[in-house]
KETI-925810 format. One record per residue (C-alpha): residue in three letters; z, y, x. Coordinates in Angstrom, 3 decimals. Layout:
// KETI-925810
+--------+----------+----------+----------+
! residu !       zz !       yy !       xx !
+--------+----------+----------+----------+
!    ALA !        Z !        Y !        X !
...
+--------+----------+----------+----------+
END
This chain:
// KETI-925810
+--------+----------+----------+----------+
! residu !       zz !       yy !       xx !
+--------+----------+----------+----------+
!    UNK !   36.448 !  -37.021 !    1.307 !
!    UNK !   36.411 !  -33.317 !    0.284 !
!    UNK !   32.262 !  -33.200 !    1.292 !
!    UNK !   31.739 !  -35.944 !   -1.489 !
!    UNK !   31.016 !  -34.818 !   -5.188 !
!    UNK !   33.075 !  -36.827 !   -7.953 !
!    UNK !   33.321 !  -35.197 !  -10.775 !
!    UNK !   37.047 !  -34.629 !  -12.258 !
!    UNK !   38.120 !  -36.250 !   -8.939 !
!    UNK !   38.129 !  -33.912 !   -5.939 !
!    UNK !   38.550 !  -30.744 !   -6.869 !
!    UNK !   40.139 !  -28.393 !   -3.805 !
!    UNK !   41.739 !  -25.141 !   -4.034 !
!    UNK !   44.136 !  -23.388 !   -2.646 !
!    UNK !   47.330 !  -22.770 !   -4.765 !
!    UNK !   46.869 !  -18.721 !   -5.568 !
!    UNK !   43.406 !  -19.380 !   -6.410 !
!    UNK !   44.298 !  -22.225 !   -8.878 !
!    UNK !   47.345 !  -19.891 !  -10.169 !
!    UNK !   44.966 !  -16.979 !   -9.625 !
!    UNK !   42.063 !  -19.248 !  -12.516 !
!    UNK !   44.798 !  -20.403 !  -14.845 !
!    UNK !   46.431 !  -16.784 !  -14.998 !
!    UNK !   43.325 !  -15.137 !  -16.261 !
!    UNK !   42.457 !  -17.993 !  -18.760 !
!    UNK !   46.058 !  -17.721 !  -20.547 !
!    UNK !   45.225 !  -13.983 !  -20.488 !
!    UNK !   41.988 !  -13.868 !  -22.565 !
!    UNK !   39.540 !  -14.987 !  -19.972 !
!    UNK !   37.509 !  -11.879 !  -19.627 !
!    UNK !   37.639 !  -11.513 !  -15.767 !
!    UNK !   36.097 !  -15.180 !  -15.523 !
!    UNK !   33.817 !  -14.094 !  -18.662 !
!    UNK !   34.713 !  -16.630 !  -21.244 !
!    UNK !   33.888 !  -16.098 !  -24.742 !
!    UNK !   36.450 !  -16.045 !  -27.805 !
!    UNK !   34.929 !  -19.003 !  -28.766 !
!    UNK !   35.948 !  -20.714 !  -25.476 !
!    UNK !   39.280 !  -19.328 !  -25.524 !
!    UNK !   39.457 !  -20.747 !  -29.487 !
!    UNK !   38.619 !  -24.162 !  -28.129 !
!    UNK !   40.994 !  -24.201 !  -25.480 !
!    UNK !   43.616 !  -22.718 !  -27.389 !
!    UNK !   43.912 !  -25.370 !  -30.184 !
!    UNK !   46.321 !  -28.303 !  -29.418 !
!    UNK !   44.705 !  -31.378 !  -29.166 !
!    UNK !   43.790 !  -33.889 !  -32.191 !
!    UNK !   45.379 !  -37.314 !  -31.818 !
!    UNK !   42.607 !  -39.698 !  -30.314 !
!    UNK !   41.711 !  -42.025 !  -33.128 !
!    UNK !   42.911 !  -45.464 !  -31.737 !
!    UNK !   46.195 !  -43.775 !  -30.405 !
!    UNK !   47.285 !  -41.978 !  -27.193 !
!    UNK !   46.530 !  -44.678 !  -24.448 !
!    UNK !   44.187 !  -43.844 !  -22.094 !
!    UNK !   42.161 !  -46.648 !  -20.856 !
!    UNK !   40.921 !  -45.449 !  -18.044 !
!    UNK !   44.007 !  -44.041 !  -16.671 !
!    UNK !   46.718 !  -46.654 !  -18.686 !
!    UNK !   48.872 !  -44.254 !  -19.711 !
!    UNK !   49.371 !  -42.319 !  -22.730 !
!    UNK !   47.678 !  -38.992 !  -22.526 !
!    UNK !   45.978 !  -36.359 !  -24.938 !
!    UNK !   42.960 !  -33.990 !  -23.580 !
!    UNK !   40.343 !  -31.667 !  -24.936 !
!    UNK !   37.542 !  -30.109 !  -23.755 !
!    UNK !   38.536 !  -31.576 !  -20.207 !
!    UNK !   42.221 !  -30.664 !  -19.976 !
!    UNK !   44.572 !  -31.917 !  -20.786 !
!    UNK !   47.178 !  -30.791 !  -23.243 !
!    UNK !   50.777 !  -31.113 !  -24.244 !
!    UNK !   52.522 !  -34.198 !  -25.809 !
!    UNK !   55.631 !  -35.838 !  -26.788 !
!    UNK !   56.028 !  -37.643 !  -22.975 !
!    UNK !   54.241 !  -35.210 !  -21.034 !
!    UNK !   55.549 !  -31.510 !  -22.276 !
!    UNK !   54.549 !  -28.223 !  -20.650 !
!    UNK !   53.809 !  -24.598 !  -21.643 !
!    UNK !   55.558 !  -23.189 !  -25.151 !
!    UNK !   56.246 !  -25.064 !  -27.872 !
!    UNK !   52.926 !  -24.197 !  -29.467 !
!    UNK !   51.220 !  -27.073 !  -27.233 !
!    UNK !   48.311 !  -24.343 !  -26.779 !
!    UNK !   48.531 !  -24.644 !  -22.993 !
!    UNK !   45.822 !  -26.515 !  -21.482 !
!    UNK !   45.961 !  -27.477 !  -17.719 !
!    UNK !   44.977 !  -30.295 !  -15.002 !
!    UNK !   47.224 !  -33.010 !  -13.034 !
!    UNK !   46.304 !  -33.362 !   -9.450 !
!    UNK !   46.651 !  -35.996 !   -6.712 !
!    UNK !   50.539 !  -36.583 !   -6.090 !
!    UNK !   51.784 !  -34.663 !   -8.768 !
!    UNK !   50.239 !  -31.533 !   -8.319 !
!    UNK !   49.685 !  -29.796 !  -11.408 !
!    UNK !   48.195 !  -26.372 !  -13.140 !
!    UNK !   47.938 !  -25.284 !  -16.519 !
!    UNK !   47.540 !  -22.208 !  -18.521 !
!    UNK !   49.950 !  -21.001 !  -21.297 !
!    UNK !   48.157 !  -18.407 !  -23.758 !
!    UNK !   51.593 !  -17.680 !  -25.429 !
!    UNK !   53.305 !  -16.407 !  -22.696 !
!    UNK !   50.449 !  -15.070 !  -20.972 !
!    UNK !   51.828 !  -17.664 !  -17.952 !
!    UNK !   49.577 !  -19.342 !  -15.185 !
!    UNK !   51.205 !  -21.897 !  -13.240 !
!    UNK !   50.216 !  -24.100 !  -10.329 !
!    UNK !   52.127 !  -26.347 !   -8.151 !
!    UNK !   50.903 !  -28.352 !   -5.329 !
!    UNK !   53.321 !  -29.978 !   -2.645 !
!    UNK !   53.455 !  -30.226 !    1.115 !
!    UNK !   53.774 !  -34.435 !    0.954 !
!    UNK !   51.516 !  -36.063 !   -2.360 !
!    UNK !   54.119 !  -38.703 !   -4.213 !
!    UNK !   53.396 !  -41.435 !   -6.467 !
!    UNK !   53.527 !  -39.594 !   -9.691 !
!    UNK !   50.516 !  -38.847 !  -12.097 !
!    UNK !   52.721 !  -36.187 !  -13.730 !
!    UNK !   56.414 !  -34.427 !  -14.335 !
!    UNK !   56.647 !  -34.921 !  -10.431 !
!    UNK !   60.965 !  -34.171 !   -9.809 !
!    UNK !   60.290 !  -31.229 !   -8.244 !
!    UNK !   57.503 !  -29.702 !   -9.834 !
!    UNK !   59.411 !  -30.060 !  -13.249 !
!    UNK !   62.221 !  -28.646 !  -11.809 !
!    UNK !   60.478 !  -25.307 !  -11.452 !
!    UNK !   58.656 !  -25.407 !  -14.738 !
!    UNK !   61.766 !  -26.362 !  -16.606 !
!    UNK !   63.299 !  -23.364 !  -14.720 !
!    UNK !   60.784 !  -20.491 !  -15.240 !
!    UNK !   59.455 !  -22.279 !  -18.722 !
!    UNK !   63.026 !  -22.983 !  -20.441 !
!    UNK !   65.224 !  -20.244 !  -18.352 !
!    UNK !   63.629 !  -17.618 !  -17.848 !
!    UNK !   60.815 !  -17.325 !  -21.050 !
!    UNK !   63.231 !  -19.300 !  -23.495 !
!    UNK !   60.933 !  -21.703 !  -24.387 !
!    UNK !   61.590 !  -25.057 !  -24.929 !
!    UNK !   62.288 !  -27.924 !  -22.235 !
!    UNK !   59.653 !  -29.414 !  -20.012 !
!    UNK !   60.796 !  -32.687 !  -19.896 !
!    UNK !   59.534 !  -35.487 !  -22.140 !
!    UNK !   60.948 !  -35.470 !  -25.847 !
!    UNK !   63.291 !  -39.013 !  -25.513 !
!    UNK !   62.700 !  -39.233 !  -29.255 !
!    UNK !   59.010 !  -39.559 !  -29.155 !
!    UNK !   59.624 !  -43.251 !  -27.697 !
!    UNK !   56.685 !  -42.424 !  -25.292 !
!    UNK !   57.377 !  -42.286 !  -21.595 !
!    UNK !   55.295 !  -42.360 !  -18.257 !
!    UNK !   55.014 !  -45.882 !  -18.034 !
!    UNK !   53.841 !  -46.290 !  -14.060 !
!    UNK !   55.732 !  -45.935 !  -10.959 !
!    UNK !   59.215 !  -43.778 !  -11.182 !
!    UNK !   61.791 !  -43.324 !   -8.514 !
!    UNK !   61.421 !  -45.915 !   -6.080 !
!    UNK !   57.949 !  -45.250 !   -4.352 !
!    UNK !   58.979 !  -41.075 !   -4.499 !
!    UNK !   57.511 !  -38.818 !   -1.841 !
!    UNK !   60.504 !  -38.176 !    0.596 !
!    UNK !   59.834 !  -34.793 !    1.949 !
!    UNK !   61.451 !  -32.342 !    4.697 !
!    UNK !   60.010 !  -29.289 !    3.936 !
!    UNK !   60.605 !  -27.380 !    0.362 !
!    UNK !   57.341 !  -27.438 !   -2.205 !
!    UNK !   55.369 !  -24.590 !   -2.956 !
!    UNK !   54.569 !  -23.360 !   -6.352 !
!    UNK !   52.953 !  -20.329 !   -7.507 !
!    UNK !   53.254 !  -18.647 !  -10.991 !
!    UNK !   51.635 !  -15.337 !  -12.642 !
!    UNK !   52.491 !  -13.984 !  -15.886 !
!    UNK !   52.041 !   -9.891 !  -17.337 !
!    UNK !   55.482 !   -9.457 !  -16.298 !
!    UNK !   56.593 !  -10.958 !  -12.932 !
!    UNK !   54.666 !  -12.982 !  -10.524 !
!    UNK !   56.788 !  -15.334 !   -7.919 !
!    UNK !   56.289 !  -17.526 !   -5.134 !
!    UNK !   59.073 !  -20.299 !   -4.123 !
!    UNK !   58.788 !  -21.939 !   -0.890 !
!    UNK !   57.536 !  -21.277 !    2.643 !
+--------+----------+----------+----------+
END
């Protein structure tokens, strides 16, 4: 599976790399060479999709640009600017970058789940390091917004025995939980 080429599919890194990416974009971008221009375009939060926020493809609400996708009322990450941009990954892995805090984050776990996003345990640790320790707001999905991830919850979870491993980087502190 990982020789085959599919485009916004199959993308494989390890987790300090992916950290390592999203670190320098919500830093400027200049190690990886990206203009202002790109930066611009990646900073600005997303315009609401003209016939609404359901995603035919995937059936789910969603909002991207450029690619990425970007915050929203069921699926909130990064600062409460919504200038973070980022990728889900198979399972509930996830990555994003968060030009206000200057924050890359990554998350990928030992066992994939069921989840598209806001896997239990990868929120955990956003919700810790985003809403503890920078003092921005919660990573959970707004309850008033009405919108919530509509496909499998709870039931068909990924059962682990070993702890999950996420990476973050940031100008002031740089962590690694698990193994």
């Amino acid at each position: 599976m990982q020789a085959a080429e599919i485009p916004a599919a199959n993308g494989v890194g390890q987790v300090r790399s992916i950290v390592k990416l999203y670190g320098e974009v919500a830093t400027g971008g200049a190690a990886l060479g990206l203009t202002d221009a790109t930066m611009d375009a990646l900073r600005v939060a997303a315009p609401p999709p003209t016939n609404g926020l359901f995603d035919e493809v995937l059936r789910v609400e969603t909002r991207f640009s450029l690619g990425y996708i970007k915050p929203f009322p069921a699926f909130r990450f990064g600062s409460e600017s919504d200038r973070a941009s980022g990728t889900m990954g198979l399972g509930g892995s996830f990555a994003f970058a968060d030009p206000n805090t200057g924050t890359g984050f990554a998350y990928a776990m030992n066992r994939t789940g069921f989840r598209l996003w806001d896997e239990p345990r990868e929120v955990a640790l956003r919700e810790a390091l985003f809403a503890r320790v920078l003092g921005e707001r919660p990573q959970r999905p707004d309850p008033a917004s009405g919108l919530f991830w509509p496909l499998i919850r709870g039931a068909l979870e990924s059962r682990s025995g070993s702890p999950p491993r996420a990476i973050w980087s940031s100008p002031t502190a740089s962590s690694t939980a698990g193994p």
